[in-house]
N, C-alpha and C positions, 0 to 999 in steps of 0.2 A: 641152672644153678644147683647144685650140691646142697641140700638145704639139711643134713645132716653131717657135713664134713665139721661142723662146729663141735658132736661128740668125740669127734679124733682126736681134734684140738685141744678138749678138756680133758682128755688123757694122757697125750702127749706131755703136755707142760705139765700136769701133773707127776707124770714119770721124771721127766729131763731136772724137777725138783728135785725127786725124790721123797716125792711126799707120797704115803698113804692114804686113801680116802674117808679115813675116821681124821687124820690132820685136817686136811682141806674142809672137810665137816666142824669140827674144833672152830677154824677161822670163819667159816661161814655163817655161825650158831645153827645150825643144823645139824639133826642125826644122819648119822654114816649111812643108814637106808636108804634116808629120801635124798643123798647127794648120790648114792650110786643111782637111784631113779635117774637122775638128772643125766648122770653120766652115761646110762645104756641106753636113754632116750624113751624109757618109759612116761615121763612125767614131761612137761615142761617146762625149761628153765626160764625161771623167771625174772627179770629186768636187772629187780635188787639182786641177783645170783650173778647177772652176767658182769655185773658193779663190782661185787666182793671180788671173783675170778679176776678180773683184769687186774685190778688193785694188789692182789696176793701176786700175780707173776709180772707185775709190769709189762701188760702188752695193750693195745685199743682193742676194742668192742669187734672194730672190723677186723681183725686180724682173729682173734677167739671166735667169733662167726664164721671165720672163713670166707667174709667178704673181699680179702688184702690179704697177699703173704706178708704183708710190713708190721713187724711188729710194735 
């Protein structure tokens, strides 16, 4: 298992929005540092994050994990 394909994910849908990572930081109440952590895979993304993410692109948890290409 690819247990890092889920940062690809969090950029992708990011991009395909068109959102910046000070936005997606904005929606998450987070600063745009500790969402880029998240995003380069410095830090761990944590449960409530992977909650807000689906939520902001409408897609499941398994899909933003990269458990499922279904979004």
């Amino acid at each position: 298992m690819d247990n890092r394909k889920y940062l690809r994910r969090m950029k992708e849908l990011r991009e395909d929005h068109d959102y910046g990572q000070k936005q997606v930081a904005a929606v998450l109440q987070i600063d745009q540092r500790v969402y880029s952590r998240y995003e380069t895979g410095r830090n761990v993304l944590p449960v409530a994050m992977v909650y807000g993410l689906c939520e902001l692109y409408g897609v499941s948890s398994d899909y933003l994990l990269g458990i499922s290409d279904k979004k």
